[in-house]
C-alpha positions as CSV (number, residue, x, y, z in Angstrom):
1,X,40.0,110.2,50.3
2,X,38.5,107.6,53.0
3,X,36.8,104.1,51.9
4,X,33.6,103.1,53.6
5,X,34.1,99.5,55.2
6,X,31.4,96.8,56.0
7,X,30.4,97.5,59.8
8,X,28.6,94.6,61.5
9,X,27.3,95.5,64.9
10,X,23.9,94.0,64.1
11,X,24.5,91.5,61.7
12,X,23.5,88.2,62.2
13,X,23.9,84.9,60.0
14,X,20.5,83.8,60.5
15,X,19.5,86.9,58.5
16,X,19.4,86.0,54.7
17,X,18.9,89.9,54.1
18,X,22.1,90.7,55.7
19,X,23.9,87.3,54.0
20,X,22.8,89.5,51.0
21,X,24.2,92.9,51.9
22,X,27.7,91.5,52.4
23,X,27.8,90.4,49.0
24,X,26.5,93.0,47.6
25,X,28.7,95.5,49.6
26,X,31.9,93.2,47.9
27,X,30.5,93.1,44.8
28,X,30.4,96.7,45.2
29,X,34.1,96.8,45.9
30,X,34.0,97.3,49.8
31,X,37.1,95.1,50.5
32,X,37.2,95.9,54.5
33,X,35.0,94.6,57.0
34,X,34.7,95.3,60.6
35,X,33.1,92.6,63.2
36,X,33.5,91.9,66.7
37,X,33.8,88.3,68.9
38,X,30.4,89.8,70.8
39,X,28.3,91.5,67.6
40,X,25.4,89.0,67.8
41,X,27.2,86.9,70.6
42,X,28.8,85.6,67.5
43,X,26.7,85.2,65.1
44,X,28.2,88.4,63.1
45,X,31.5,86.4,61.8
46,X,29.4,83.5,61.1
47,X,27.7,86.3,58.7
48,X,30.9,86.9,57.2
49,X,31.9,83.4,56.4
50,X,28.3,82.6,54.9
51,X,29.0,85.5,52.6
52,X,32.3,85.3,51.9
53,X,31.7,81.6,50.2
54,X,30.0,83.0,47.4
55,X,33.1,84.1,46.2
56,X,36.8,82.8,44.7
57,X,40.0,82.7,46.3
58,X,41.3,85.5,44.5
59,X,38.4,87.6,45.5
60,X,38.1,86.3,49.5
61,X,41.8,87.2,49.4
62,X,41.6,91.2,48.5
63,X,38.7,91.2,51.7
64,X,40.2,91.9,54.8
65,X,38.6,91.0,58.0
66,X,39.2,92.8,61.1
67,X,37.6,91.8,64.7
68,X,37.4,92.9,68.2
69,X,38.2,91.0,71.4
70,X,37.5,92.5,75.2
71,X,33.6,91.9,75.6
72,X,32.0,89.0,77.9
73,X,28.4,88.9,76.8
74,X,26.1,86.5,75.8
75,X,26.8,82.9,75.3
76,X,30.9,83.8,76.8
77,X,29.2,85.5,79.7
78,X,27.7,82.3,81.1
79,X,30.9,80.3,80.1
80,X,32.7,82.7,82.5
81,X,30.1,82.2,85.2
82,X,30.7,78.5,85.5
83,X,34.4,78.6,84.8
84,X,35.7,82.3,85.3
85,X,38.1,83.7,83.1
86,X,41.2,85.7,83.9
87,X,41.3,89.5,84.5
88,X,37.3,90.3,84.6
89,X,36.1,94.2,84.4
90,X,32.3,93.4,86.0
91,X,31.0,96.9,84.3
92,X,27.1,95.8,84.7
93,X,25.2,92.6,85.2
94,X,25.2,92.1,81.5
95,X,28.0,93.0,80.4
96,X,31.6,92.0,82.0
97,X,35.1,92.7,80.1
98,X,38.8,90.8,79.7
99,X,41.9,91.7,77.7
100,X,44.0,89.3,79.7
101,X,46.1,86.7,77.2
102,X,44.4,84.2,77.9
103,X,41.0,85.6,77.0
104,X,42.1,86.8,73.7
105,X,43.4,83.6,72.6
106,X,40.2,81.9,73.7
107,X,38.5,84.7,71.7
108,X,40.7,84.4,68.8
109,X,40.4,80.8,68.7
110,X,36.3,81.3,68.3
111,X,36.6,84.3,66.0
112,X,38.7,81.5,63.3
113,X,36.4,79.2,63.6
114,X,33.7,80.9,63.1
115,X,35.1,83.0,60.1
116,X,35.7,79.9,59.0
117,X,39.6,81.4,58.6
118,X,43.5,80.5,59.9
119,X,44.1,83.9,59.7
120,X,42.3,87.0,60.6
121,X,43.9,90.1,58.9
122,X,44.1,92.3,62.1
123,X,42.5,91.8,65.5
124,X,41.7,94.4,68.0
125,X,41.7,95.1,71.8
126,X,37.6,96.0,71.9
127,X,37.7,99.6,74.4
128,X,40.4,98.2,77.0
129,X,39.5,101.8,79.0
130,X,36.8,99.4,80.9
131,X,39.5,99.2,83.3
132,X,39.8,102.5,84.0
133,X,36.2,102.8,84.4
134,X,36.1,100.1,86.9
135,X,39.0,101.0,88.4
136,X,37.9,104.9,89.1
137,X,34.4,103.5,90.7
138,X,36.9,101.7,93.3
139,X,38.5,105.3,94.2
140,X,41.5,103.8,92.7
141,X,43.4,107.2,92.1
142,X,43.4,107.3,88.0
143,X,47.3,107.8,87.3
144,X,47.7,104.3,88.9
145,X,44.3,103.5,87.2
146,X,46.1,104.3,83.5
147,X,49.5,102.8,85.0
148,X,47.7,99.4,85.7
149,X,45.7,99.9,82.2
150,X,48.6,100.2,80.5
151,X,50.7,97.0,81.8
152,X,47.9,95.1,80.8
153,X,47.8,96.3,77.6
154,X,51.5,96.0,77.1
155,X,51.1,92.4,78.0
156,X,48.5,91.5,75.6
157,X,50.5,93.5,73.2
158,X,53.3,91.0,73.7
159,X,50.7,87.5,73.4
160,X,49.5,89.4,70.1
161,X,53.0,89.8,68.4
162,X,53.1,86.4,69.4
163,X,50.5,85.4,67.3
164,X,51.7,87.8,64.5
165,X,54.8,85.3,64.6
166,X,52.6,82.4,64.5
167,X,50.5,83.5,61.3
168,X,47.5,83.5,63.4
169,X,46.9,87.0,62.7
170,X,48.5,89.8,60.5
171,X,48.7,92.4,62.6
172,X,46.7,94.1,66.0
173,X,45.4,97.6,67.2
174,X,43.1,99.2,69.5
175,X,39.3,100.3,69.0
176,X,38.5,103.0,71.7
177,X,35.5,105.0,72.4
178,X,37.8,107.1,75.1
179,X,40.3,107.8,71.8
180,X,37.9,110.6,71.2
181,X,37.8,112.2,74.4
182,X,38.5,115.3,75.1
183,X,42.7,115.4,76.7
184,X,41.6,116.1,80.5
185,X,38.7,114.2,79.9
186,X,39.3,111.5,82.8
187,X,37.9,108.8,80.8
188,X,40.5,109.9,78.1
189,X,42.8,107.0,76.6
190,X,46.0,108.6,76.5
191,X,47.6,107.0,72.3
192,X,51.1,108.4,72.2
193,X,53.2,105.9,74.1
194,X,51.0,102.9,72.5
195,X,54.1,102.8,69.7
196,X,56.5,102.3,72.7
197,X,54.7,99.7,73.8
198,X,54.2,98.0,70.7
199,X,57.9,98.1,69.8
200,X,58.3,96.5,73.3
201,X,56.0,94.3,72.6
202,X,57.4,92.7,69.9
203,X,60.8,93.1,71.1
204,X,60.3,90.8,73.7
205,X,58.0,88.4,71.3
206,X,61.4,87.8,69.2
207,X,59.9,90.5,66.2
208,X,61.9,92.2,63.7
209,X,59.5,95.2,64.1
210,X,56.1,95.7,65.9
211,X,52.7,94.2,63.8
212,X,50.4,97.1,65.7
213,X,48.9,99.0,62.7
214,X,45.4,100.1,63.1
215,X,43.1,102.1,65.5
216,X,39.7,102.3,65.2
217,X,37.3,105.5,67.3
218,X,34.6,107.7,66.9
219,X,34.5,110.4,64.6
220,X,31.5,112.8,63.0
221,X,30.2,116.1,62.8
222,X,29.5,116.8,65.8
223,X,32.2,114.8,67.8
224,X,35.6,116.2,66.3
225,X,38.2,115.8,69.3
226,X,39.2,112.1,67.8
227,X,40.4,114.2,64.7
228,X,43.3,114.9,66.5
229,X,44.2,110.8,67.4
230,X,43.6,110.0,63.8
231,X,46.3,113.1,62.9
232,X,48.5,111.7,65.3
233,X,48.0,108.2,64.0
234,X,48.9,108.8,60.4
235,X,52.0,110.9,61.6
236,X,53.1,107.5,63.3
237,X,52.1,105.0,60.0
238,X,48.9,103.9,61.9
239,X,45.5,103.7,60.0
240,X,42.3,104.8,61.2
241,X,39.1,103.1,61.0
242,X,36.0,105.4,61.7
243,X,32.9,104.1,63.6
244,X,30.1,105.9,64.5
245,X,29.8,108.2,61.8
246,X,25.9,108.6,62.0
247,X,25.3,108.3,65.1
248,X,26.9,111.0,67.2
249,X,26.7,112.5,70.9
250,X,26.9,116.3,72.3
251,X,26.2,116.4,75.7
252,X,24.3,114.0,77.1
253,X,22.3,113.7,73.9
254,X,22.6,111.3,70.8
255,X,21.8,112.5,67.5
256,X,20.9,110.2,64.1
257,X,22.9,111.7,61.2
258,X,20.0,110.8,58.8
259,X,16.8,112.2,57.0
260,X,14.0,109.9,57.2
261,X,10.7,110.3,55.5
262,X,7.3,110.6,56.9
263,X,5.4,108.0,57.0
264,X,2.3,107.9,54.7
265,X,0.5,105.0,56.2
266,X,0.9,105.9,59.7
267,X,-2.5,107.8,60.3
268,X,-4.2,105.1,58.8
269,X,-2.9,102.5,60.9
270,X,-3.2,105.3,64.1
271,X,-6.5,105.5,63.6
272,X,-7.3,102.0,62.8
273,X,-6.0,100.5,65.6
274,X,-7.8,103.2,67.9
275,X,-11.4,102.2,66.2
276,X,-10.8,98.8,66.9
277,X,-9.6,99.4,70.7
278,X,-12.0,102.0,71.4
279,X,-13.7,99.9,74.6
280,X,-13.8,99.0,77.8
281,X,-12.1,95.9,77.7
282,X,-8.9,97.2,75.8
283,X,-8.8,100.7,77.1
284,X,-5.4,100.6,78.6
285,X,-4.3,99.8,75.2
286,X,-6.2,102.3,74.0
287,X,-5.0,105.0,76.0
288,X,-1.2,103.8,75.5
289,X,-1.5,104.4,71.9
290,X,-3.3,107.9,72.4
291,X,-0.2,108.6,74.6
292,X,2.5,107.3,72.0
293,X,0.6,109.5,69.3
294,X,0.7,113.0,71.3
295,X,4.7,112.1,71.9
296,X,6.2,110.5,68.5
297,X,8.4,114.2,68.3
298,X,9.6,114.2,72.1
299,X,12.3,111.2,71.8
300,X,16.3,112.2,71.3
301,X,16.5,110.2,68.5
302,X,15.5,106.7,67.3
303,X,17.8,104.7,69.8
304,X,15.9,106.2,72.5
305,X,12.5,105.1,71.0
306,X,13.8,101.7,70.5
307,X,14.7,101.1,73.9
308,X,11.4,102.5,75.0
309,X,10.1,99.9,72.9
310,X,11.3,96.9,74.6
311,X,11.5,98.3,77.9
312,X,7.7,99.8,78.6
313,X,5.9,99.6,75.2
314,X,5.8,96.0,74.2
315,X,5.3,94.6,78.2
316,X,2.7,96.9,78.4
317,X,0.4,95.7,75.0
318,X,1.2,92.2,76.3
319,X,-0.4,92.9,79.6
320,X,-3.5,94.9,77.8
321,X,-4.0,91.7,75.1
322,X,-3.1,88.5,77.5
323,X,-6.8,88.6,78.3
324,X,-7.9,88.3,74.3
325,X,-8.1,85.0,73.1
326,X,-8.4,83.1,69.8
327,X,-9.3,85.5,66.6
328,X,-9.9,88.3,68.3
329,X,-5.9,88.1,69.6
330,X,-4.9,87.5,66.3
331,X,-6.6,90.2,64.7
332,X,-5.3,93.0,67.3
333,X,-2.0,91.4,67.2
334,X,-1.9,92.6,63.2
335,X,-3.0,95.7,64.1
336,X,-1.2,96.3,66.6
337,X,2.0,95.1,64.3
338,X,1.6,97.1,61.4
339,X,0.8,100.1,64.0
340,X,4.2,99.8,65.2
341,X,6.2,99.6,62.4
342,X,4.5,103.0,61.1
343,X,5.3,104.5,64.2
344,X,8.5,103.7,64.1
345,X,8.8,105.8,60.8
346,X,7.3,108.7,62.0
347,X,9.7,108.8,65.6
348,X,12.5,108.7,63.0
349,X,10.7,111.3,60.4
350,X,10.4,114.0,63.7
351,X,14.2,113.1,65.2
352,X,15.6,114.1,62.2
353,X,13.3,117.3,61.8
354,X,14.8,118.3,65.5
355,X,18.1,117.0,64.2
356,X,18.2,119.4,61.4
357,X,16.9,122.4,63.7
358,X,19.6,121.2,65.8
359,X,22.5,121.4,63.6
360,X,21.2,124.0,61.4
361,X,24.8,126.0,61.5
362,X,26.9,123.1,60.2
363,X,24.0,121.8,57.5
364,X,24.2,125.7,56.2
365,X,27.7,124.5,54.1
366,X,26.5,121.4,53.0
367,X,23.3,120.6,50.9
368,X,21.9,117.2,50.8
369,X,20.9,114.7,53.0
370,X,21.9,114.9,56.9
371,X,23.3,111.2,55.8
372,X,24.8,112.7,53.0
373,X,26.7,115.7,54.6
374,X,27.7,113.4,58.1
375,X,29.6,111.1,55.5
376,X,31.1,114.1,53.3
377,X,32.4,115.3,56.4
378,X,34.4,112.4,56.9
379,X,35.1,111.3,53.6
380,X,37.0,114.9,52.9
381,X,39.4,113.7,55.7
382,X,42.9,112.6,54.7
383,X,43.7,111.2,58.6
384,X,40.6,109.1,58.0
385,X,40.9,105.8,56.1
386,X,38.1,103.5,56.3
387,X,34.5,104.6,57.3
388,X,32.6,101.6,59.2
389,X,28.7,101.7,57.7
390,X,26.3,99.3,59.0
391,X,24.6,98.5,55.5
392,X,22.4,95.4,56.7
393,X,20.1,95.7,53.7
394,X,21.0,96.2,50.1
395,X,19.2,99.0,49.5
396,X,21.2,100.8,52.2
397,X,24.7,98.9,50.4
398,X,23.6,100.8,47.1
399,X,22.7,104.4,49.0
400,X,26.1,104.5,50.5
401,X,28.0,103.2,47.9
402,X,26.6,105.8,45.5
403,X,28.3,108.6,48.4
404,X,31.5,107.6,46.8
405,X,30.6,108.3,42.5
């Protein structure tokens, strides 16, 4: 039977909550946790170390920490604009990628300090398939795309056994997204010569035998094909890590694996905040929430919402309020605040109504929770070993850890 792991894509150290939820999810007995170099531009593994000193040796000891390397974002993103690192993917403006040795040794380097660590347990090349996007953008045709892909990922292999032999790691793997493709998928990762590699790898690194142990993808209820990589993963001594296990894709269209309730507050605030903009000089913010009202059941799921939030939502009550001043701005700032947050509530209560309609022929064998049944699903796997949960509040630590009783 899988474990569930500590996942900590939005964790951040400046967050006493989520400080909180580590320890809780250890006390608990969670003795994995997953992090990245880019989660929070950083600020993730500082989480981890804040946490992590609440406890003894003997405890820290039994937790193993595994992180990500690949992603230039954030505060590394402007370090490679004034002095460029080696190997750069440009993918978007935002977001540029590296798996070069050099850049994972500059990553590795940051991920000790800030775990506050000599050693990190097992480190992982963060979705090297960025090169093949890039790469088939450029026309390049893709067998020389995955041939290219592959040498780079046979040479990092190598700087990584080398760091096995220097103790600054335990051992290394792979996280992909593209793992869970579909086989003639072109954005398919092809896994079964990574072994060759590896034992090439550390071959060449002086190694006895190769340190790459671990492979993390995608896997849920409604996005199966990576069953087959973890299969082929245990059959070659590997272990699988499982991401994404509530939030899952079909098609074009992402789905939240969870029941949320409705909200009870949210009419109240609806129809406060509509008696207190109901004139001339706020009627664009008027009208804006009239519009949100008539389409809180028309979004995907919540992570459409939430970028809908920050995109069109909030610039557009900051252009309707930037004429209020004093009081008054205060006072529609609340409302418009606790407005929000009961919105919020009720997108998520009528994604997870459509969700259900949505997936009614799978829920039929399973009773429960849609959170409930996503995570039986997975746990009930044998080529699964660690489920990555983002538990950043201890209430959610104490839901999910009661999956497992």
């Amino acid at each position: 039977m899988s474990n569930f792991a500590f996942g900590t894509y939005r964790i951040s150290d400046e967050n006493t909550e989520h400080i909180q939820a580590i320890i809780d999810a250890v006390e608990a007995g969670v003795r994995l946790i997953d992090t990245s170099t880019n989660y929070m531009d950083g600020a993730a593994e500082k989480a981890i170390a804040k946490a992590l000193r609440h406890f003894e040796d003997d405890i820290r000891d039994e937790v193993e920490i595994v992180s990500k390397f690949g992603y230039i974002q954030g505060s590394n993103l402007v370090a490679h604009k004034e002095e460029p690192f080696e190997d750069v993917v440009e993918y978007s403006e935002t977001c540029f990628h590296s798996i070069s040795k050099s850049f994972m040794l500059h990553q590795l380097e940051e991920s000790l300090l800030r775990l506050e660590l000599t050693q990190i347990d097992c480190y992982l090349l963060h979705n090297p398939e960025y090169y093949i996007f890039n790469a088939l953008n450029k026309n390049m045709p893709h067998d020389e795309a995955l041939d290219n892909m592959f040498d780079r990922i046979f040479d990092v292999f190598v700087a990584l056994e080398e760091q096995v032999k220097n103790g600054t790691i335990k051992s290394y793997g792979i996280s992909s997204n593209s793992f869970s493709k579909e086989h003639n998928d072109i954005e398919f990762l092809p896994y079964e010569d990574l072994i060759t590699l590896a034992d090439k790898a550390s071959e060449m690194a002086g190694n006895e035998t190769h340190s790459f142990t671990t492979i993390q993808l995608p896997i849920n209820m409604l996005e199966t094909e990576g069953l087959k990589c973890a299969v082929w993963a245990k059959e070659n001594g590997l272990r699988v890590l499982v991401n994404r296990p509530l939030n899952a894709q079909k098609g074009e269209l992402m789905y939240r694996l969870a029941d949320y309730d409705e909200s009870s507050e949210y009419y109240t605030q609806l129809n406060e905040l509509l008696e207190v903009s109901d004139n001339d000089e706020l009627r664009s913010l008027y009208n804006l929430i009239e519009q949100l009202d008539e389409n809180k059941h028309k979004y995907g799921w919540i992570g459409d919402y939430d970028s809908f939030l920050y995109s069109q939502i909030i610039p557009h009550i900051q252009k309707s309020l930037e004429e209020i001043d004093g009081q008054n701005f205060k006072t529609l700032f609340t409302y418009v605040d606790m407005f929000l947050k009961e919105y919020r509530k009720m997108v998520a209560y009528e994604c997870s109504k459509s969700t259900r309609v949505q997936l009614k022929e799978k829920l039929d064998v399973c009773s429960g929770s849609l959170q409930k049944c996503a995570l039986k699903f997975l746990l009930e796997r044998e080529s699964i070993d660690y489920i990555l949960i983002g538990m950043r509040k201890s209430s959610y630590v104490q839901g999910i850890m009661a999956l497992k009783e």
